[in-house]
C-alpha positions as CSV (number, residue, x, y, z in Angstrom):
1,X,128.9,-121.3,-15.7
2,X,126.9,-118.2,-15.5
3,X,127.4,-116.3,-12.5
4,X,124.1,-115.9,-11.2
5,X,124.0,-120.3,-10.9
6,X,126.1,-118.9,-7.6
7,X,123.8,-116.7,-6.5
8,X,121.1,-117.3,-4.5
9,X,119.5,-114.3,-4.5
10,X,118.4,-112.0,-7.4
11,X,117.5,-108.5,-7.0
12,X,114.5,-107.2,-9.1
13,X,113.4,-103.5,-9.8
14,X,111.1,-101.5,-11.8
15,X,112.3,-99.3,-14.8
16,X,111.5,-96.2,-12.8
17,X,114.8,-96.5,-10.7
18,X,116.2,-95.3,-13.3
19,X,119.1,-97.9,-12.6
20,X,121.7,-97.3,-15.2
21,X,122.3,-100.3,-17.5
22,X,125.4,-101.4,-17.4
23,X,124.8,-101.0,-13.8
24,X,122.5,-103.4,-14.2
25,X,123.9,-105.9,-16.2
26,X,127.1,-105.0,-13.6
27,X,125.1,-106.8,-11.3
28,X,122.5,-108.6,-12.3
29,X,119.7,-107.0,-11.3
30,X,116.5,-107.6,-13.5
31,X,114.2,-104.8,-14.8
32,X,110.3,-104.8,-15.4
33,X,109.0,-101.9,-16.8
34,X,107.0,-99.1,-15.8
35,X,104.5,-97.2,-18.4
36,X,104.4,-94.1,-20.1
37,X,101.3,-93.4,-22.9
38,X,102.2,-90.7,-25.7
39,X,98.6,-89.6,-26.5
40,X,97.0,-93.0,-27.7
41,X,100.3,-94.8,-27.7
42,X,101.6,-97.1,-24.5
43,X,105.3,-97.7,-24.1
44,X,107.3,-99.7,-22.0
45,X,109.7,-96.8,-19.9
46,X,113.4,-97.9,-20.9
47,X,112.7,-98.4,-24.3
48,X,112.6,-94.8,-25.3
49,X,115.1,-92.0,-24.9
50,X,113.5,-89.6,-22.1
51,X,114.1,-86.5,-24.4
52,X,110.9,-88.0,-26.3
53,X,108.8,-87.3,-22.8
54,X,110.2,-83.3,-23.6
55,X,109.7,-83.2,-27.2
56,X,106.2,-84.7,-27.4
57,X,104.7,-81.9,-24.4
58,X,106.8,-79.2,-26.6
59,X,104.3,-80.4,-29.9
60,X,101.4,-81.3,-28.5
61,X,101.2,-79.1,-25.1
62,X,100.2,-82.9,-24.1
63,X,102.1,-84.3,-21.0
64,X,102.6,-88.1,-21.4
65,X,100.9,-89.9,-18.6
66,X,102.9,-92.6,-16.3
67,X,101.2,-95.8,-14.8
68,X,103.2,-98.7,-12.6
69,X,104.0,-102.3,-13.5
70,X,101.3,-104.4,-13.5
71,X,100.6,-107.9,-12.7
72,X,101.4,-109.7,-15.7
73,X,104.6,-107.8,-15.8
74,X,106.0,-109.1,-12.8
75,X,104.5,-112.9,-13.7
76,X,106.5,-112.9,-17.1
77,X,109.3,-111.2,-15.0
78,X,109.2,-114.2,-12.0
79,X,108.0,-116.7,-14.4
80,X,111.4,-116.2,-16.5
81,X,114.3,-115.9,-13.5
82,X,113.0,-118.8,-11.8
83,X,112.8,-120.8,-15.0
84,X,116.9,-119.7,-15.6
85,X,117.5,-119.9,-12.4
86,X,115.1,-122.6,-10.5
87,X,117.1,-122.5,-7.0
88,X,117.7,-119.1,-6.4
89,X,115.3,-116.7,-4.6
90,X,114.7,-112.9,-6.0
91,X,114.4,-110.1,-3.6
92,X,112.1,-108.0,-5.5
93,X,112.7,-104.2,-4.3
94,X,110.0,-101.9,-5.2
95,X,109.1,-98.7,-6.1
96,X,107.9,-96.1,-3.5
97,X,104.6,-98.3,-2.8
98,X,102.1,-95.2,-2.4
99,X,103.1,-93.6,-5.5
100,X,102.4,-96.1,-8.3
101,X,100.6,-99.9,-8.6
102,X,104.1,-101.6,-9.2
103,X,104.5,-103.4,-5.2
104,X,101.0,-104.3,-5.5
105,X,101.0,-105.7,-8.6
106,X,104.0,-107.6,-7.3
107,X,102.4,-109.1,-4.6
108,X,99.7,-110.3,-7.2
109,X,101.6,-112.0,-9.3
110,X,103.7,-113.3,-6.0
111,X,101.3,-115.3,-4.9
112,X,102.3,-119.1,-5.1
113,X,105.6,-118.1,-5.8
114,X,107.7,-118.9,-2.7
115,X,110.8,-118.0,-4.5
116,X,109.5,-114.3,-4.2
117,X,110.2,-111.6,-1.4
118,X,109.1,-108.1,-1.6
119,X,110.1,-104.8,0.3
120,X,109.0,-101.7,-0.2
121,X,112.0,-99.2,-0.6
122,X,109.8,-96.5,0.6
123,X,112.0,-94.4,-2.6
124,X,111.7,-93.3,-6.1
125,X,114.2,-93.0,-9.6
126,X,117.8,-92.6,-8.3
127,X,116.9,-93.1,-4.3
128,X,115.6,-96.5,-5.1
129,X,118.8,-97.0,-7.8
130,X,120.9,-96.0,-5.1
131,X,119.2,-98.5,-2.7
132,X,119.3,-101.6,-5.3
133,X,123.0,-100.9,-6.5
134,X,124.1,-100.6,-2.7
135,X,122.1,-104.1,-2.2
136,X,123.8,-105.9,-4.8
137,X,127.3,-104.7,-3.6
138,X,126.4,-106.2,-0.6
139,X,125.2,-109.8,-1.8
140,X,128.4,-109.3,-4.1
141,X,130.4,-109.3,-0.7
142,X,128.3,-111.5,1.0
143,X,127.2,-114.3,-0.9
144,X,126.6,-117.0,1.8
145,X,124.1,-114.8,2.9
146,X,120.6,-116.1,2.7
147,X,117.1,-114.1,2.6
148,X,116.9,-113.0,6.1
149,X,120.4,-111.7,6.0
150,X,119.2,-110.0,2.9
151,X,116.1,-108.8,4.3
152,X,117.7,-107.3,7.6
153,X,120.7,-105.4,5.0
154,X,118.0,-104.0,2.4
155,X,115.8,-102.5,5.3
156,X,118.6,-101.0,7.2
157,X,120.0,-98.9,3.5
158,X,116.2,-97.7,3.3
159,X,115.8,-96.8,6.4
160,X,118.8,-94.7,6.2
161,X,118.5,-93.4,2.3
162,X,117.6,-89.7,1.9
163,X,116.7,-88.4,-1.2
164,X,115.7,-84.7,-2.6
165,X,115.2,-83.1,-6.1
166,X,113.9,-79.8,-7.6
167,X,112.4,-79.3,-10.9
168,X,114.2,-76.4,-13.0
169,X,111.0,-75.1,-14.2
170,X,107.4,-75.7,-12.8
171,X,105.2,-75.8,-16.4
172,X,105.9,-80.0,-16.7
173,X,104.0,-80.0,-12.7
174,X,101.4,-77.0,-13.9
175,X,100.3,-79.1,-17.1
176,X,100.3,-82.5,-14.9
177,X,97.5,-80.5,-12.4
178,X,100.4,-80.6,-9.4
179,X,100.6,-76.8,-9.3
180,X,98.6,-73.9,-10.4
181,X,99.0,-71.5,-13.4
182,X,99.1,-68.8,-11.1
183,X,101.8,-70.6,-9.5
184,X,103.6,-71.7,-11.9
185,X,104.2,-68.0,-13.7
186,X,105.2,-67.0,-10.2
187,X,107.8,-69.8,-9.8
188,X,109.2,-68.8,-13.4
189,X,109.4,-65.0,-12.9
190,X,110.9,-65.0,-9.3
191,X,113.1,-68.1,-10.2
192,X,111.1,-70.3,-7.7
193,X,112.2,-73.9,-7.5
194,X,110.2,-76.5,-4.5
195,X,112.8,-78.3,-2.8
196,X,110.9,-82.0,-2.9
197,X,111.8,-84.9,-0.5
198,X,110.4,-88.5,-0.3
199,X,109.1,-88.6,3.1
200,X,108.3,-92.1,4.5
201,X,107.5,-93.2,0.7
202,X,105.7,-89.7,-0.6
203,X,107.1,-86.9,-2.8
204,X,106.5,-83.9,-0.2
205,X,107.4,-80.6,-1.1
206,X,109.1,-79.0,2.1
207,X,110.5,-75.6,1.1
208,X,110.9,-73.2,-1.8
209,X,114.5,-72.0,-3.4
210,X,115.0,-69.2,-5.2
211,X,117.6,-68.8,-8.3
212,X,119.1,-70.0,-11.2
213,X,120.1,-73.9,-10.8
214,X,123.0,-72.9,-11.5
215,X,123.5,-71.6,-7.8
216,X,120.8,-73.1,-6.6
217,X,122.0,-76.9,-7.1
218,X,125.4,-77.0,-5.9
219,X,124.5,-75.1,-2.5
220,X,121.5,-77.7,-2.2
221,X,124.5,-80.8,-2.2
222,X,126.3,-79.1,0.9
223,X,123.2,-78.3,2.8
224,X,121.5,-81.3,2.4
225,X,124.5,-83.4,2.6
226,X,125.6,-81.6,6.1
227,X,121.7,-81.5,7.0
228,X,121.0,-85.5,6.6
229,X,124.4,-86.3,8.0
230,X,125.5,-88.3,4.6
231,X,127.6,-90.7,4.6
232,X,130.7,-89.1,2.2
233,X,131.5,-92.2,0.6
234,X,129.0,-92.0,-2.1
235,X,127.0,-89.5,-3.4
236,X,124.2,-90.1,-5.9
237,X,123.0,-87.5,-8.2
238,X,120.0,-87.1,-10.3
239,X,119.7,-85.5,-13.9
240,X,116.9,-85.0,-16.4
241,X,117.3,-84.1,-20.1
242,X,118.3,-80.5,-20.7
243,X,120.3,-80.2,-17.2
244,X,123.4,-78.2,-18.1
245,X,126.9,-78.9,-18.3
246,X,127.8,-76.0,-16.2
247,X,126.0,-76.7,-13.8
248,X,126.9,-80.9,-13.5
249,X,130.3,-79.0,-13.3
250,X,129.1,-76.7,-10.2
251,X,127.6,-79.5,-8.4
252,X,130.4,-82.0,-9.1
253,X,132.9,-79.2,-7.3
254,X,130.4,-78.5,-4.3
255,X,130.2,-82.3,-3.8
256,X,133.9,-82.7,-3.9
257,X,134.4,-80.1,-1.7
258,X,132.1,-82.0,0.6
259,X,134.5,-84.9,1.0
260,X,132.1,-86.8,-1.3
261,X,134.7,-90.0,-2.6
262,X,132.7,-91.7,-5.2
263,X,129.6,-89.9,-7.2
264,X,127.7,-91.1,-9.4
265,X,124.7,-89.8,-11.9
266,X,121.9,-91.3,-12.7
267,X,119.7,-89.8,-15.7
268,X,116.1,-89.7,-15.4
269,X,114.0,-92.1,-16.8
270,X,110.5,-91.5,-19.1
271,X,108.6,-91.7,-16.2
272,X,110.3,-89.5,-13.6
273,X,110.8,-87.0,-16.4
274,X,107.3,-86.9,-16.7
275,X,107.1,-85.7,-13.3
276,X,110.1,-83.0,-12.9
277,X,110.2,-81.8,-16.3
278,X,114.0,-80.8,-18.2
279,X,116.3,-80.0,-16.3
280,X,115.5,-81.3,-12.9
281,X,117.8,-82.2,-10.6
282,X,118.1,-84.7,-7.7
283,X,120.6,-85.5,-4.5
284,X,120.8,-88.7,-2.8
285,X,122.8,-90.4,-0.1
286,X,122.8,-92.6,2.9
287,X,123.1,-91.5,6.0
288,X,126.1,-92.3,8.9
């Protein structure tokens, strides 16, 4: 008998968690893609390597452009769990809602489903992974529960996620109108890198670091970790093509020196490397 015939509830996310697959297929958890267009060309995010984001802006000074799930997406997506898996409910856990379509579109394509519930996980790329993979531990562990069990579990982990990143260089934000030119040369002469939280759902910039990642990354671990209060049993970090194996060695030591028990990376995906550019790098956790 397949497994999920136990279940009754399946977990759902976009492509832009950037949820690892064979995390994924670990536990179940079903994907609907997000959208990235190369010039004239629109892809489905997860069927391309991200290095393709990098290598079409290095030969066409183009940055690929990102859009959100839409409705039909999530109809095909319902339409074929429920078909599998007629008695079970999905617990649909969505992209940062005021950064993309995707939870609306959801709630489209929801309607005169019954089988559907949607929550808004307020995160993006490895925060929301972070929050889906904790989930389906949970239901793993617990799987008398029922939705409002689920429910009341899902919204306690987001209230209590915390996530950060920083982009290694600022030209993939200059040439997708988030920063300036002017700014931009300034960042890369004085090594300038915005420290970038999601805040109640939106990507706000709150300070400015200065350095090479390679100092700059594992010192961000211990002070954010220490800042947020993290919890040190698991620690999720973020990586985008062209991030160093020097520094994923720096950071993995700073975390372990943390107390950090588990860690876990999670590459970006096409459309968050759209966003931070090579090289960026992302922290996190949950707190206490």
């Amino acid at each position: 008998m397949d497994e999920q015939v136990k279940r009754p509830i399946i977990l759902m996310a976009e492509t832009g968690a950037d949820i690892p697959p064979e995390l994924a297929q670990r536990y179940h958890i079903h994907i609907v893609p997000m959208h990235v267009t190369f010039g004239t060309e629109t892809r489905d995010d997860g069927t391309f390597p991200s290095e393709e984001v990098c290598e079409f802006y290095e030969k066409t000074g183009i940055l690929p452009k990102t859009s959100g799930s839409v409705p039909e997406d999530f109809v095909k997506a319902f339409d074929e769990v429920h078909a599998r898996y007629p008695e079970a409910q999905i617990l649909y856990l969505a992209y940062s809602s005021v950064t993309t379509c995707s939870y609306q579109s959801a709630q489209i394509a929801a309607e005169g489903r019954d089988y559907v519930t949607s929550i808004d996980t307020k995160m993006v790329a490895g925060g929301q992974c972070a929050v889906v993979v904790r989930m389906a531990q949970l239901l793993e562990a617990h799987p008398e529960w029922e939705m409002p069990q689920a429910v009341e579990a899902a919204n306690d982990l987001i209230a209590r996620a915390r996530m950060c990143f920083i982009p290694d260089q600022l030209e993939f934000l200059r040439a997708g109108g988030r920063v300036s030119n002017a700014v931009a040369l300034v960042g890369r002469v004085l090594g300038i890198h915005p420290l970038i939280e999601i805040l109640d759902g939106n990507l706000t910039a709150t300070k400015k670091l200065r350095g090479k990642l390679l100092g700059v990354a594992p010192k961000l671990v211990a002070d954010y970790a220490e800042r947020e209060g993290l919890d040190r049993e698991e620690l999720w970090l973020i990586w985008a093509p062209g991030f160093s194996d020097e520094v994923r060695s720096a950071v993995e030591e700073s975390a372990r020196a943390c107390g950090f028990q588990t860690i876990h990376w999670v590459k970006t995906g096409g459309v968050i490397t759209t966003h931070g550019g090579p090289g960026a790098f992302g922290v996190v956790g949950f707190r206490k």
